[in-house]
C-alpha positions, 0 to 999 in steps of 0.5 A: 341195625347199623353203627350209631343208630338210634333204637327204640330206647332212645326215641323213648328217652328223648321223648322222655326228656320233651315231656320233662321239659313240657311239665318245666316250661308249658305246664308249671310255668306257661311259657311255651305255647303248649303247641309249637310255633315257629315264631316262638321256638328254633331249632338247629340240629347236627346233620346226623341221621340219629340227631335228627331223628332225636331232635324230632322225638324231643319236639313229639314229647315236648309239644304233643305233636301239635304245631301250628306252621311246619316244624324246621330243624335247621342243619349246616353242612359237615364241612362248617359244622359248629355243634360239635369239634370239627377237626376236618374244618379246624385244621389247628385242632387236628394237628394238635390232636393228631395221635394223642388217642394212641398215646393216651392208652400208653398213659400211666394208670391207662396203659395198665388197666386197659391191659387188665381189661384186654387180658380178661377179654382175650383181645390181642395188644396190637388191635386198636382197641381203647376205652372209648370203643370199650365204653361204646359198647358197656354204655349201649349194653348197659342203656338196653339190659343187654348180655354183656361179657363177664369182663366188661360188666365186672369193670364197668366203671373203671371202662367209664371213668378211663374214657373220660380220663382219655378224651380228657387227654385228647381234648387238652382241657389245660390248653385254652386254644383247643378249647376253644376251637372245639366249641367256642364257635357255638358258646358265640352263638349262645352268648349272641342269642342272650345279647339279642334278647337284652338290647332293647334295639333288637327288632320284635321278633327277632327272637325266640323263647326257646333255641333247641341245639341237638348236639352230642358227648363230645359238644357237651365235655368241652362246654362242661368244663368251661362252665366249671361244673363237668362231674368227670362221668360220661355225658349219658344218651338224652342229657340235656344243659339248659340255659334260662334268662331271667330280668328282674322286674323292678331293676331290670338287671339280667340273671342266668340260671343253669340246669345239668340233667335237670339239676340246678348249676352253679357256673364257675364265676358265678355267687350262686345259681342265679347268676348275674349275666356280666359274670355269666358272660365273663366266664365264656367270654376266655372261650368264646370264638366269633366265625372270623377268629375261629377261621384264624385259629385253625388255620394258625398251625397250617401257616406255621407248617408252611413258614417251616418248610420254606 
């Protein structure tokens, strides 16, 4: 088995999660065709052998494997991936970024429970080792009831909440341009996708019912946070946040209803779980990145780079 494989557990998990949302949008409520069709369903995945293979475990649980046309899982090149912070493509994001996973283990309180873990595993100061790596390993131990070394089950928790204590540093959540071009780019796509289906100008067809995105952890951190309702845990295997578009039938006003795992959200900006579209938008409209400003962004601190040096 290589690195990053997905395993029976987890093929198990997304066909889980297919069926879950095949009872929400099929059964109770018909919605979906109970077979897939083309016409009613998109789906984009990252171009990552054990997302695809995922995506397709999903779509098995969610459709039965009944499907009326083929079934196309569209992917973008890694050099002009969206679905997940490109620090290759997004040169601003990287220069920022650049070393802070080192010095977030020399963080207060970091620094020295990473020490205490270190000890109890008799790993050497100098080997690179973090809490993400170290989290890695417990969640994968953890999600296959596999042995574990005596000092990583003792300190499971404190390894969970010190890697989402880490990439929080990595990731800057304070500073608004980092998040952006970690995911505003795909928070456009989402909002376009919503205003499509309200301008009555767009052409029948033109729209789907369902857009199915396969992305990851470090997509879903950054959009959590934006949304205001990140609960400071790691993102677990086969996690999914749905976004549902409802118009009311008598004043045709538009509402957004959020769903973490299954469980409703209320959105930062918004009265209660409903949300009111305008108030919806507004909140990822701080964050929200179109392909042209997004190009401007990452190429910001190479301009400044070469300003400096002339």
């Amino acid at each position: 088995m290589f690195a990053g494989q997905l395993t029976n557990v987890g093929m198990q998990q997304m066909f889980a999660l297919g069926q879950r949302l095949r009872k929400s949008y099929v059964e109770d409520i018909p919605f979906l065709s109970p077979t897939f069709n083309p016409l009613e369903v998109f789906v984009r995945s990252t171009n990552i052998y054990r997302n695809l293979e995922s995506t397709r475990c999903l779509l098995a649980g969610l459709f039965q494997s009944q499907k009326e046309g083929p079934i196309v899982i569209h992917t973008d090149e890694a050099s002009s991936e969206v679905l997940y912070p490109n620090y290759q493509n997004c040169w601003s994001l990287q220069e920022r970024t650049r070393g802070r996973r080192q010095a977030a283990c020399l963080q207060p309180g970091i620094s020295e429970d990473l020490q205490k873990v270190k000890e109890g595993m008799g790993i050497a100061n100098n080997d690179g080792v973090d809490f993400l790596s170290l989290f890695d390993n417990v969640a994968a131990e953890q999600v296959h009831s596999l042995p574990s070394c005596p000092t990583l089950r003792r300190f499971a928790q404190m390894i969970e909440q010190r890697a989402v204590d880490t990439a929080l540093y990595v990731m800057q959540r304070e500073d608004r341009e980092s998040l952006q071009m970690a995911v505003g780019p795909f928070l456009h796509i989402l909002e376009s996708n919503l205003r499509k289906v309200m301008d009555p100008a767009t052409a029948p067809g033109k729209t789907r019912k369902l857009y199915l995105y396969a992305a990851h952890d470090v997509t879903l951190m950054p959009l959590l946070i934006i949304l205001g309702i990140f609960d400071h845990k790691w993102p677990p295997f086969a996690v999914d946040l749905t976004m549902e578009l409802y118009q009311h039938r008598e004043s045709k006003e538009w509402f957004v209803q959020l769903y973490y795992r299954g469980e409703e959200q209320v959105p930062k900006g918004c009265p209660d779980q409903l949300c009111p579209l305008d108030k919806f938008l507004n909140t990822l409209s701080a964050y929200t990145l179109s392909p042209e400003k997004y190009h401007t962004l990452c190429s910001q601190a190479h301009v400044i780079e070469l300003g400096d040096g002339e």
